[in-house]
N, CA, C and O atoms as CSV, one atom per row, in Angstrom:
chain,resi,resn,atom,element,x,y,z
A,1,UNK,N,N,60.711,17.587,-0.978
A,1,UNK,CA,C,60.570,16.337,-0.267
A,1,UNK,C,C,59.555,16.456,0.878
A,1,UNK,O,O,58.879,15.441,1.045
A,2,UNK,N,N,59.285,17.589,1.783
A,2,UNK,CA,C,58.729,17.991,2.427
A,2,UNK,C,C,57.640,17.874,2.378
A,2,UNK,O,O,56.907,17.259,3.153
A,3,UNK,N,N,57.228,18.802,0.891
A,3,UNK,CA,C,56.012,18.646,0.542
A,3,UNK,C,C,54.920,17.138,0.107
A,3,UNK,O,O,53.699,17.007,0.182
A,4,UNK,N,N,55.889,16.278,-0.301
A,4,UNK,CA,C,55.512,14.827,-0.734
A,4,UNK,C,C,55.187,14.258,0.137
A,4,UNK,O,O,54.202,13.532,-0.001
A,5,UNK,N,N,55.969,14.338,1.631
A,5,UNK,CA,C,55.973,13.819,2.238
A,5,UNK,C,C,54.451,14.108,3.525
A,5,UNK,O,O,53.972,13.217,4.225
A,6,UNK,N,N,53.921,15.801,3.497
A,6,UNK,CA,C,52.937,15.969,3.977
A,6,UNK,C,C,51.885,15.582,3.238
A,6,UNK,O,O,50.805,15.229,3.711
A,7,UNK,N,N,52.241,15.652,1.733
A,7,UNK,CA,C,50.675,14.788,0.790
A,7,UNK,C,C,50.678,13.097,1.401
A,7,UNK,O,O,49.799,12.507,2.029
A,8,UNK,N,N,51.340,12.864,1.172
A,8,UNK,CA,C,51.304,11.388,1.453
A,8,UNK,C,C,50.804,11.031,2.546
A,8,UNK,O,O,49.953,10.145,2.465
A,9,UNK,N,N,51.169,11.619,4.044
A,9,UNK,CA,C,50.223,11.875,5.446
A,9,UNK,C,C,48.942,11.670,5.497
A,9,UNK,O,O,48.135,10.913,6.038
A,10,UNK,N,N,48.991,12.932,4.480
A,10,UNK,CA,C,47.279,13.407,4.535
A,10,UNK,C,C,46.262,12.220,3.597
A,10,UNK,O,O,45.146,11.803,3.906
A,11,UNK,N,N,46.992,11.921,2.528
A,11,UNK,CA,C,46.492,10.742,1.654
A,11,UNK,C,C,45.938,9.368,2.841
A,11,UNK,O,O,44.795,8.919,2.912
A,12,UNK,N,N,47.166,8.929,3.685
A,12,UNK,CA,C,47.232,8.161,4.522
A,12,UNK,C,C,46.213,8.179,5.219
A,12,UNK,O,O,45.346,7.337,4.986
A,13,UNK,N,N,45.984,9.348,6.499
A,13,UNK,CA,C,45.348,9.501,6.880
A,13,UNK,C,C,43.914,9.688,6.532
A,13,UNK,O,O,42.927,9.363,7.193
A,14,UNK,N,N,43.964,10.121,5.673
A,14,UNK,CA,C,41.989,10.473,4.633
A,14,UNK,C,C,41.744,8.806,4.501
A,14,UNK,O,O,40.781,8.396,5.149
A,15,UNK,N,N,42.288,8.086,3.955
A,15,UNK,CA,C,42.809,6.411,3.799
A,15,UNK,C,C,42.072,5.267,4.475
A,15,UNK,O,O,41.459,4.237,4.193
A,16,UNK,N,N,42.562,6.189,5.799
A,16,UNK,CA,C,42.759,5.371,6.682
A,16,UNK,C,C,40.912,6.409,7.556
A,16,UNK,O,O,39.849,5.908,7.189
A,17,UNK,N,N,40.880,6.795,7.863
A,17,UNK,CA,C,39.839,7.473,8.081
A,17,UNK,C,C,38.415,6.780,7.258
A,17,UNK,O,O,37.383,6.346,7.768
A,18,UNK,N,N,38.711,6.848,6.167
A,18,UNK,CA,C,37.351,6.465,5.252
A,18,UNK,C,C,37.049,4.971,5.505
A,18,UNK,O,O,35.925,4.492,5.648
A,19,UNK,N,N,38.476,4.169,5.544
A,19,UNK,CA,C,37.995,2.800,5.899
A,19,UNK,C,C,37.468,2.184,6.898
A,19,UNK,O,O,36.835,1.129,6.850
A,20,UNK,N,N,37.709,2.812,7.808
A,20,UNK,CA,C,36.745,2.954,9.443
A,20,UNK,C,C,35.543,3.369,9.621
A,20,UNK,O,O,34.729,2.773,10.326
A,21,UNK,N,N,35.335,4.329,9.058
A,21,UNK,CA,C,34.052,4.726,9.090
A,21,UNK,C,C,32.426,3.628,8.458
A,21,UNK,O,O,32.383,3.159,7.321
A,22,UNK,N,N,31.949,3.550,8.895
A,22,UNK,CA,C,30.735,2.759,8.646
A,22,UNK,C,C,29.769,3.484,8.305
A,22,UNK,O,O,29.655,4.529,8.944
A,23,UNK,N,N,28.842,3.231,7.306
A,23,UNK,CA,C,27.461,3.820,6.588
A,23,UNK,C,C,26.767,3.919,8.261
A,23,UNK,O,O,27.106,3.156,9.166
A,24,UNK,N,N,25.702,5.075,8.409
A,24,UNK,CA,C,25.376,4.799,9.755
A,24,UNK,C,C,24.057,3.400,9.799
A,24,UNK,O,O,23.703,2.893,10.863
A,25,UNK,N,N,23.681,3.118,8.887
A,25,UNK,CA,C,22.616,1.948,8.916
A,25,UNK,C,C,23.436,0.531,9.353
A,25,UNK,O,O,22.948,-0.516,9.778
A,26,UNK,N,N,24.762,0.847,9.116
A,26,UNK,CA,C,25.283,-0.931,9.967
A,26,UNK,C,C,25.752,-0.451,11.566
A,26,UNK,O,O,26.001,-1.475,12.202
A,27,UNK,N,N,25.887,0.400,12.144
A,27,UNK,CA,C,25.984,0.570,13.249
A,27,UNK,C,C,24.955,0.148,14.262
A,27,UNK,O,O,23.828,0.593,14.479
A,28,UNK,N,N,25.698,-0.919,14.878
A,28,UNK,CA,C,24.787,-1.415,16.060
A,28,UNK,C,C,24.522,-0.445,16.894
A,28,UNK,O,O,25.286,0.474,17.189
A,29,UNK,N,N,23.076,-0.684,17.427
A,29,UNK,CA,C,22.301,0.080,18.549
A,29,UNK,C,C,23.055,-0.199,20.065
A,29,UNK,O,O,23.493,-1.331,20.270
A,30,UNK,N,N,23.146,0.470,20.738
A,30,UNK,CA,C,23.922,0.543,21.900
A,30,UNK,C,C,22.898,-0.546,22.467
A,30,UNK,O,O,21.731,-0.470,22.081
A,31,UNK,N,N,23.327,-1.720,23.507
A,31,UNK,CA,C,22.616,-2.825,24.228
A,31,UNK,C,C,21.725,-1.751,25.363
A,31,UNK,O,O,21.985,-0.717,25.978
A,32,UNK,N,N,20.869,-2.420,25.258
A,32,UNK,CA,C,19.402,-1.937,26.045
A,32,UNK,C,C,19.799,-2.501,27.857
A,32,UNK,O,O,19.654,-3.683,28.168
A,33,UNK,N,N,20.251,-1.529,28.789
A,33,UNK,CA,C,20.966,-1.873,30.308
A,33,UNK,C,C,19.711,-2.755,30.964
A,33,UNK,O,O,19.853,-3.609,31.839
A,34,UNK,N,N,19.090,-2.559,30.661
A,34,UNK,CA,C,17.905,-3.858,31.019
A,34,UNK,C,C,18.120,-5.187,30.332
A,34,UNK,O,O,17.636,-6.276,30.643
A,35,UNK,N,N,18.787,-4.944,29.519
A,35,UNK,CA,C,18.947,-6.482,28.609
A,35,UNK,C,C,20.103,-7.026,29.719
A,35,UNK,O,O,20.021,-7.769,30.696
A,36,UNK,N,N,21.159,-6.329,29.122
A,36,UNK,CA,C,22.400,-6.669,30.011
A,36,UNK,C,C,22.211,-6.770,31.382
A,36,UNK,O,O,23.118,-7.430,31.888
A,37,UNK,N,N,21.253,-6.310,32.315
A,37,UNK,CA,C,20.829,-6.793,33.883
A,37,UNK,C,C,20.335,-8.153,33.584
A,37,UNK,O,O,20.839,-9.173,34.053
A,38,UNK,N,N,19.203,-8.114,32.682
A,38,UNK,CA,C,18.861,-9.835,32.580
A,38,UNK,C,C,19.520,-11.063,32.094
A,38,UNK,O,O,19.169,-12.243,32.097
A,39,UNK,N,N,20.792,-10.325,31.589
A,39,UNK,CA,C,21.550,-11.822,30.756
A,39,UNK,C,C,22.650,-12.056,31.527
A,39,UNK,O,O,23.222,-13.144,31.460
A,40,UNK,N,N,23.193,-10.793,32.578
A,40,UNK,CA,C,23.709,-11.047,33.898
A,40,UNK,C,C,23.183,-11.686,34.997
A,40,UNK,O,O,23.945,-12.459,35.576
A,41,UNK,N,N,21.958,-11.540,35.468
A,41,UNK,CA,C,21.154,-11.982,36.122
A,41,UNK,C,C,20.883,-13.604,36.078
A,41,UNK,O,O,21.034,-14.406,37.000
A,42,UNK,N,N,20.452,-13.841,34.774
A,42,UNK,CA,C,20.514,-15.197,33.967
A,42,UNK,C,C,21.883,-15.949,33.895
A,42,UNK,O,O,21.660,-17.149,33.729
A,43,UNK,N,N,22.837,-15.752,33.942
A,43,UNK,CA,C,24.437,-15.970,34.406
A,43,UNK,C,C,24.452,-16.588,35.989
A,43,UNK,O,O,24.645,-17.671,36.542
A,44,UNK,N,N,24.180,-15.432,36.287
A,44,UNK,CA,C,24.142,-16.002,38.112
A,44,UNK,C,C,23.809,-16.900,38.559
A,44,UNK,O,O,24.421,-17.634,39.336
A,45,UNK,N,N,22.401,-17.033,37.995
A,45,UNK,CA,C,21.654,-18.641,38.219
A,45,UNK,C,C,21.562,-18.793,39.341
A,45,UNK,O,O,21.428,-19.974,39.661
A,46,UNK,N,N,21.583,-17.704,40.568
A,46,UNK,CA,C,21.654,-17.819,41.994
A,46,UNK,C,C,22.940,-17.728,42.593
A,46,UNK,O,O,22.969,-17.635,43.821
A,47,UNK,N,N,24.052,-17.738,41.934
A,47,UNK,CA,C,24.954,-17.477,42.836
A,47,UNK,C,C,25.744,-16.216,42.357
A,47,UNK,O,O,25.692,-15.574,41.308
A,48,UNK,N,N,26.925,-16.009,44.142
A,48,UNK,CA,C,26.913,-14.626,44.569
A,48,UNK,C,C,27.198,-13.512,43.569
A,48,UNK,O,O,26.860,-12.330,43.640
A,49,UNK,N,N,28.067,-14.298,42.387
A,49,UNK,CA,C,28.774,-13.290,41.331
A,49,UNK,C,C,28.895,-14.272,40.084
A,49,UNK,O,O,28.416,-15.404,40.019
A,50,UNK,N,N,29.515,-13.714,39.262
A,50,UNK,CA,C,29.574,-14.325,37.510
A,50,UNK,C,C,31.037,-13.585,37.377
A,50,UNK,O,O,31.414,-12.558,37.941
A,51,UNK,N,N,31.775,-14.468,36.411
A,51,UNK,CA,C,33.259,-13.732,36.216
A,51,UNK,C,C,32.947,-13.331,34.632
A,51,UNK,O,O,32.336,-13.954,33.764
A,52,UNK,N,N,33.516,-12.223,34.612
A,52,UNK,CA,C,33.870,-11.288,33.181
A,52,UNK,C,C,33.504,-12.326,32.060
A,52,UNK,O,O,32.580,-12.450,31.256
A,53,UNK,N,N,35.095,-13.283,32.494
A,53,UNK,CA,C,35.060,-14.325,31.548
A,53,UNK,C,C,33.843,-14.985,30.799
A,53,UNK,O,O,33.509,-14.874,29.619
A,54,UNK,N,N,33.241,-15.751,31.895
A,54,UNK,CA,C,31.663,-16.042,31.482
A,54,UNK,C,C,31.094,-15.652,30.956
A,54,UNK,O,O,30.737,-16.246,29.939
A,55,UNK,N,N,30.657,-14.534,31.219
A,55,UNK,CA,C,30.057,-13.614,30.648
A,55,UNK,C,C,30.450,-13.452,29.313
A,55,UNK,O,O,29.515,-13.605,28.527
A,56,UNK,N,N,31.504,-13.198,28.817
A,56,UNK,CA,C,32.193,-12.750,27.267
A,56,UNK,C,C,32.309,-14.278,26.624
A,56,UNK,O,O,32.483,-14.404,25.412
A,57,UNK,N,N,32.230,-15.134,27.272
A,57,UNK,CA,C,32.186,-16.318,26.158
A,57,UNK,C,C,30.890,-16.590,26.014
A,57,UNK,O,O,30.487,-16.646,24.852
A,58,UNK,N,N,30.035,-16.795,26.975
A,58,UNK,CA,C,28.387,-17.004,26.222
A,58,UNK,C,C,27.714,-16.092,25.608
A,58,UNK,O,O,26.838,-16.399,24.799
A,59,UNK,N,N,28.092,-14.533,25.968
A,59,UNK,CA,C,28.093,-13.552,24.397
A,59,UNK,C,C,28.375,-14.061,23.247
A,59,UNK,O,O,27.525,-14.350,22.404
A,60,UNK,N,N,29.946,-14.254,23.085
A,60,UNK,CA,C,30.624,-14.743,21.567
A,60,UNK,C,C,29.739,-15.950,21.392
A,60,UNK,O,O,29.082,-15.773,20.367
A,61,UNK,N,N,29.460,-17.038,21.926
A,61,UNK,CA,C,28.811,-18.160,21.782
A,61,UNK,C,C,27.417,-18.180,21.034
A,61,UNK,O,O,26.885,-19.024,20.313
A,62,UNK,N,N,26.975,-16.756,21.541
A,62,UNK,CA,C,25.525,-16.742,21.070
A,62,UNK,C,C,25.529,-15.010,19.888
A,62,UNK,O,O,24.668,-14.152,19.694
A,63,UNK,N,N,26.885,-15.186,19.393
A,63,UNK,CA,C,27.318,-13.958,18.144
A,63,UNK,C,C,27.069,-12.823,18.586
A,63,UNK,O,O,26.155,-12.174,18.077
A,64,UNK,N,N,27.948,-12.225,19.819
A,64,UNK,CA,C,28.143,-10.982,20.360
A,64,UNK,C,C,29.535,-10.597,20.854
A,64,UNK,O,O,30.189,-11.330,21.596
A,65,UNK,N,N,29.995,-9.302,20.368
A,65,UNK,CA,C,31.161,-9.438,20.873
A,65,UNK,C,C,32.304,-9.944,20.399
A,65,UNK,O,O,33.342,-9.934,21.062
A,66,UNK,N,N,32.215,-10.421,19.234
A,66,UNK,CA,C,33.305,-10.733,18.464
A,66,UNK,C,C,34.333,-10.354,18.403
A,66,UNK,O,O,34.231,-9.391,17.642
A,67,UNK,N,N,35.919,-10.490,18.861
A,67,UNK,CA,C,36.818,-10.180,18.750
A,67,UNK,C,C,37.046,-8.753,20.017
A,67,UNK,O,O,37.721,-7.746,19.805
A,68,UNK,N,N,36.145,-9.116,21.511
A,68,UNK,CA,C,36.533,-8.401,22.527
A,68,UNK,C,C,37.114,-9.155,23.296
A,68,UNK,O,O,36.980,-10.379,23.270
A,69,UNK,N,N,37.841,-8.528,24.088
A,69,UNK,CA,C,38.246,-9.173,25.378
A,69,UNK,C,C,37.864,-8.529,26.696
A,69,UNK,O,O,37.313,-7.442,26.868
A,70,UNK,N,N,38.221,-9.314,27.486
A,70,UNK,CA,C,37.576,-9.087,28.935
A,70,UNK,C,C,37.190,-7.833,29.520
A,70,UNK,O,O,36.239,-7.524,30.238
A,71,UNK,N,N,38.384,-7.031,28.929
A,71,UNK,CA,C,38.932,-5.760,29.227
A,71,UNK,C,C,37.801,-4.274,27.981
A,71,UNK,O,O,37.665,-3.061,28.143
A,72,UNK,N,N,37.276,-5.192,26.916
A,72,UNK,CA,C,35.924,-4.275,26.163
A,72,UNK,C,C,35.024,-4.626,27.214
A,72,UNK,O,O,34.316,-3.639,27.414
A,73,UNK,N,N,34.736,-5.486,27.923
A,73,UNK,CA,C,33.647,-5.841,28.375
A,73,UNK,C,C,32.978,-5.158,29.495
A,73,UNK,O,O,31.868,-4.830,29.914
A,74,UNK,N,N,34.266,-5.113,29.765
A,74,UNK,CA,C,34.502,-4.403,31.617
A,74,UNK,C,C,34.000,-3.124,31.529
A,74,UNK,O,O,33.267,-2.521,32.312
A,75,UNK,N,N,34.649,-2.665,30.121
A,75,UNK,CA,C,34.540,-1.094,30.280
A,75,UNK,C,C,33.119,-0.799,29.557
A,75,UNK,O,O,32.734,0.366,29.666
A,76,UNK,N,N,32.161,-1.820,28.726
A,76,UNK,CA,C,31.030,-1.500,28.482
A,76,UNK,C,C,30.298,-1.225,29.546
A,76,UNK,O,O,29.671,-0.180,29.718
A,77,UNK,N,N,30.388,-2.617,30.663
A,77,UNK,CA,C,29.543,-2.743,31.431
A,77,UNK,C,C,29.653,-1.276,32.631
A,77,UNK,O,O,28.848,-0.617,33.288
A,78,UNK,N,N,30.907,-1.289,32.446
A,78,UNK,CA,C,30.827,0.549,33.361
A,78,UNK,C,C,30.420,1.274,32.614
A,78,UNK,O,O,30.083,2.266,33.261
A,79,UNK,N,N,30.252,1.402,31.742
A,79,UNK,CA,C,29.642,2.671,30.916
A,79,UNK,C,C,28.119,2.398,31.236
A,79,UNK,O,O,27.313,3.299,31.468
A,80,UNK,N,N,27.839,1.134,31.224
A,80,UNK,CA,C,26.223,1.051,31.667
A,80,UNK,C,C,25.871,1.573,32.993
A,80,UNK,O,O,24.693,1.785,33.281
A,81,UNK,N,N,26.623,1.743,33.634
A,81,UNK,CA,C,26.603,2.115,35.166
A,81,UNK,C,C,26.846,0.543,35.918
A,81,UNK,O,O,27.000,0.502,37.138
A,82,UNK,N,N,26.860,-0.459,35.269
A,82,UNK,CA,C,27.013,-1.910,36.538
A,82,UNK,C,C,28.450,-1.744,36.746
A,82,UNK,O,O,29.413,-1.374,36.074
A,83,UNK,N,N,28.120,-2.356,38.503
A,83,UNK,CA,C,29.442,-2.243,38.931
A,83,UNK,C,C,30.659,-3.715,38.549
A,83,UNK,O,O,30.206,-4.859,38.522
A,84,UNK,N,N,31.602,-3.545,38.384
A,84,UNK,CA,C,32.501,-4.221,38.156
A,84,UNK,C,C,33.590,-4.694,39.139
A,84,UNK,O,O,34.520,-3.887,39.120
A,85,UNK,N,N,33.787,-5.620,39.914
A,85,UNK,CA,C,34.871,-5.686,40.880
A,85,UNK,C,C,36.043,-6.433,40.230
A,85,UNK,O,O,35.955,-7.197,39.268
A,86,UNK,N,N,37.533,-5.979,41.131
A,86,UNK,CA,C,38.426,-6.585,40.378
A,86,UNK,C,C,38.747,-7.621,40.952
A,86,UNK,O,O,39.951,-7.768,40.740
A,87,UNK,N,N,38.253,-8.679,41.747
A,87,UNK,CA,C,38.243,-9.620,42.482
A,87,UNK,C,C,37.314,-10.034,43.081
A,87,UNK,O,O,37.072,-9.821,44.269
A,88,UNK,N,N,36.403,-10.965,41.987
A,88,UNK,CA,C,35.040,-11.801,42.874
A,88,UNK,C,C,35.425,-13.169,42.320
A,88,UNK,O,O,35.762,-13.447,41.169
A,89,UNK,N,N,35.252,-14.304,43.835
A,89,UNK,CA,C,35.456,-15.914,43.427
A,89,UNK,C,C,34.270,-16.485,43.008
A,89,UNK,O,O,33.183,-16.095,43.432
A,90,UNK,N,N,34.385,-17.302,42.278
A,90,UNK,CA,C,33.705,-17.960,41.745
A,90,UNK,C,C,34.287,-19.164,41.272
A,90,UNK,O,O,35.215,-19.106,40.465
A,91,UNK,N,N,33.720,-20.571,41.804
A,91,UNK,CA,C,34.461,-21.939,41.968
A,91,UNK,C,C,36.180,-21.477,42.493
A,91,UNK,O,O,37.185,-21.967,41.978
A,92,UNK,N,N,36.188,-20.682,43.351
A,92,UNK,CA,C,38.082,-20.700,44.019
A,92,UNK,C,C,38.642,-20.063,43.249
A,92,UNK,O,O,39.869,-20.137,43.314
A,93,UNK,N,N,38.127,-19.283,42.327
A,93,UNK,CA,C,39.225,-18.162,41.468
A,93,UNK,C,C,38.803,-17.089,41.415
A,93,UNK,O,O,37.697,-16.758,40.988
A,94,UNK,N,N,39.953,-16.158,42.007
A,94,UNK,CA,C,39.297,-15.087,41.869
A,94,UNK,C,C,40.027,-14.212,40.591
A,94,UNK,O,O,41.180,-14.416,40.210
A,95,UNK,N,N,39.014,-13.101,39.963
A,95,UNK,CA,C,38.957,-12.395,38.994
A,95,UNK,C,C,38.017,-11.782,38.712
A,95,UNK,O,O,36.917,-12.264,38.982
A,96,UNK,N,N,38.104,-10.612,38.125
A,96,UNK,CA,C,37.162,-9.539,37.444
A,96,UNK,C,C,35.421,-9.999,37.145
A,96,UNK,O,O,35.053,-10.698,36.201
A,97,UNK,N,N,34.441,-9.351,38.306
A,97,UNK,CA,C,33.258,-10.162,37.471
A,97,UNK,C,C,32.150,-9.333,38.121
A,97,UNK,O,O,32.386,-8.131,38.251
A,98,UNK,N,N,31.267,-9.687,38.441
A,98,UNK,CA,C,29.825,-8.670,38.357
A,98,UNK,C,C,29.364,-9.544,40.294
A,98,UNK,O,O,29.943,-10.607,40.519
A,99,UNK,N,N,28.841,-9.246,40.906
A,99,UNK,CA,C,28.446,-9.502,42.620
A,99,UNK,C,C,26.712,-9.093,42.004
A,99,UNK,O,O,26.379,-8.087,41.379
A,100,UNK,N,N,25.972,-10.083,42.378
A,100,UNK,CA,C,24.540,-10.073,42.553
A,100,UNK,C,C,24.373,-9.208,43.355
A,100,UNK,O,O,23.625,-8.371,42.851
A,101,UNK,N,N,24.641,-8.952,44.284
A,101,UNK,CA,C,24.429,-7.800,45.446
A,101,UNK,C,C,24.284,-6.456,44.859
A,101,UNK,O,O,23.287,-5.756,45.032
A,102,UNK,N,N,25.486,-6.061,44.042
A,102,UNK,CA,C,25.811,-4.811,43.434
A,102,UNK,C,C,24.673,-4.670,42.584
A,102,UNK,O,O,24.227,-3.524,42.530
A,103,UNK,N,N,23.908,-5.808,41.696
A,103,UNK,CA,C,23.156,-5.560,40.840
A,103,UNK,C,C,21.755,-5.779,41.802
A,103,UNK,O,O,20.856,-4.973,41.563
A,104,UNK,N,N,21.639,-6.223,42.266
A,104,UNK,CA,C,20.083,-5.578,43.282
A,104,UNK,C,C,19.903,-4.413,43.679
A,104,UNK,O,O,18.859,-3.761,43.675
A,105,UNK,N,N,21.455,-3.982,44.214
A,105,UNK,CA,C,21.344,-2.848,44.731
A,105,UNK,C,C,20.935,-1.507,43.601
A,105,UNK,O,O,20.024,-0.683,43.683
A,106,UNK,N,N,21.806,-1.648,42.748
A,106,UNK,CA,C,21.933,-0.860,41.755
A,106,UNK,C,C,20.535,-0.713,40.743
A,106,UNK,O,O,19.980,0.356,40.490
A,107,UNK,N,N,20.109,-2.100,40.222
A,107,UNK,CA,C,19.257,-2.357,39.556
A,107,UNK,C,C,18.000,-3.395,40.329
A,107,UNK,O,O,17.763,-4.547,39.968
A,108,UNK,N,N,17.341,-2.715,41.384
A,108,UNK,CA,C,16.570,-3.361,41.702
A,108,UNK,C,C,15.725,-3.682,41.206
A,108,UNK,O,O,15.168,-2.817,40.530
A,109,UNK,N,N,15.030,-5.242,41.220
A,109,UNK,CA,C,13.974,-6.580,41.045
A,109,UNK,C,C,12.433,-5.769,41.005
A,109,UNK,O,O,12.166,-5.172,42.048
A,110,UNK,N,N,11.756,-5.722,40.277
A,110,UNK,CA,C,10.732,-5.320,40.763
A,110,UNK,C,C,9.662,-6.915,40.804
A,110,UNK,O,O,9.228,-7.843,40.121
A,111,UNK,N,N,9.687,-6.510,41.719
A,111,UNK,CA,C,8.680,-8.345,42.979
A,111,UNK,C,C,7.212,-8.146,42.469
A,111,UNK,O,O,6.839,-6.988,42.283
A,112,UNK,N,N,6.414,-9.106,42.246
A,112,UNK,CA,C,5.436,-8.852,42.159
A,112,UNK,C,C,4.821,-9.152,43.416
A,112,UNK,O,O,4.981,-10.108,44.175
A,113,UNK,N,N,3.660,-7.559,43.522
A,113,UNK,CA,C,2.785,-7.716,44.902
A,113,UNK,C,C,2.593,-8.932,45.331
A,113,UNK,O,O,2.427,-9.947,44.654
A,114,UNK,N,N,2.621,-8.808,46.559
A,114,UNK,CA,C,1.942,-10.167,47.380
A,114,UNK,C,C,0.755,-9.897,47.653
A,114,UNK,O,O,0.084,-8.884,47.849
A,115,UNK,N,N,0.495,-11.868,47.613
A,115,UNK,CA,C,-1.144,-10.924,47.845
A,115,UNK,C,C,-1.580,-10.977,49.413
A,115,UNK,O,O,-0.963,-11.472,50.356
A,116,UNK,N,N,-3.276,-10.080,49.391
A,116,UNK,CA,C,-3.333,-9.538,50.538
A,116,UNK,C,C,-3.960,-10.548,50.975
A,116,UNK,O,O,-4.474,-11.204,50.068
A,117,UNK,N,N,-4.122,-10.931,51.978
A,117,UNK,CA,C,-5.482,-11.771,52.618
A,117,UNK,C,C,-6.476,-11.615,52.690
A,117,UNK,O,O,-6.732,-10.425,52.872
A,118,UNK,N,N,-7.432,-12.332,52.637
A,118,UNK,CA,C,-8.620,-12.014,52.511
A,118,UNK,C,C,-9.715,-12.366,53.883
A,118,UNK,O,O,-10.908,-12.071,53.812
């Protein structure tokens, strides 16, 4: 019984293993942290912060992200190095979201020269 019972495991597991795995040609390319500064950036629209939320629905909206929640998002965007706070308002609510500040600081603007006088 023992023995049936470790084949069957291992069956399971091999099973279950193979169906997860993906050919490596459908594996998406990790997002380019310059993309994600500009589509954060583009979010802000000028103001101080953007919530998680936002952010993860105009992803899904525009076929990204399918079937994440707030909580994949959070932890991508730390893996990119952007900072994440667990309390920024935005319209009187506060919750999980990205501070323009953090991303200047972090990912600074490059300005184009001013010009000189002549």
């Amino acid at each position: 019984m023992w023995l049936l019972t470790g084949l069957w495991l291992t069956a399971a597991w091999r099973t279950g293993r193979d169906a997860t795995e993906e050919p490596a040609e459908h594996h998406t390319a990790e997002p380019d942290t310059d993309a994600v500064v500009r589509l954060l950036r583009d979010l802000l629209a000028g103001a101080p912060a953007v919530h998680l939320s936002t952010a993860l629905t105009h992803l899904q909206k525009h076929g990204h992200g399918e079937g994440w929640k707030v909580t994949d998002l959070r932890a991508r965007l730390e893996a990119l190095g952007i900072p994440v706070h667990p309390k920024v308002k935005v319209g009187g609510i506060p919750t999980r979201g990205v501070r323009a500040t953090d991303l200047d600081r972090v990912f600074p603007t490059q300005a184009p020269p001013a010009e000189q006088p002549r």
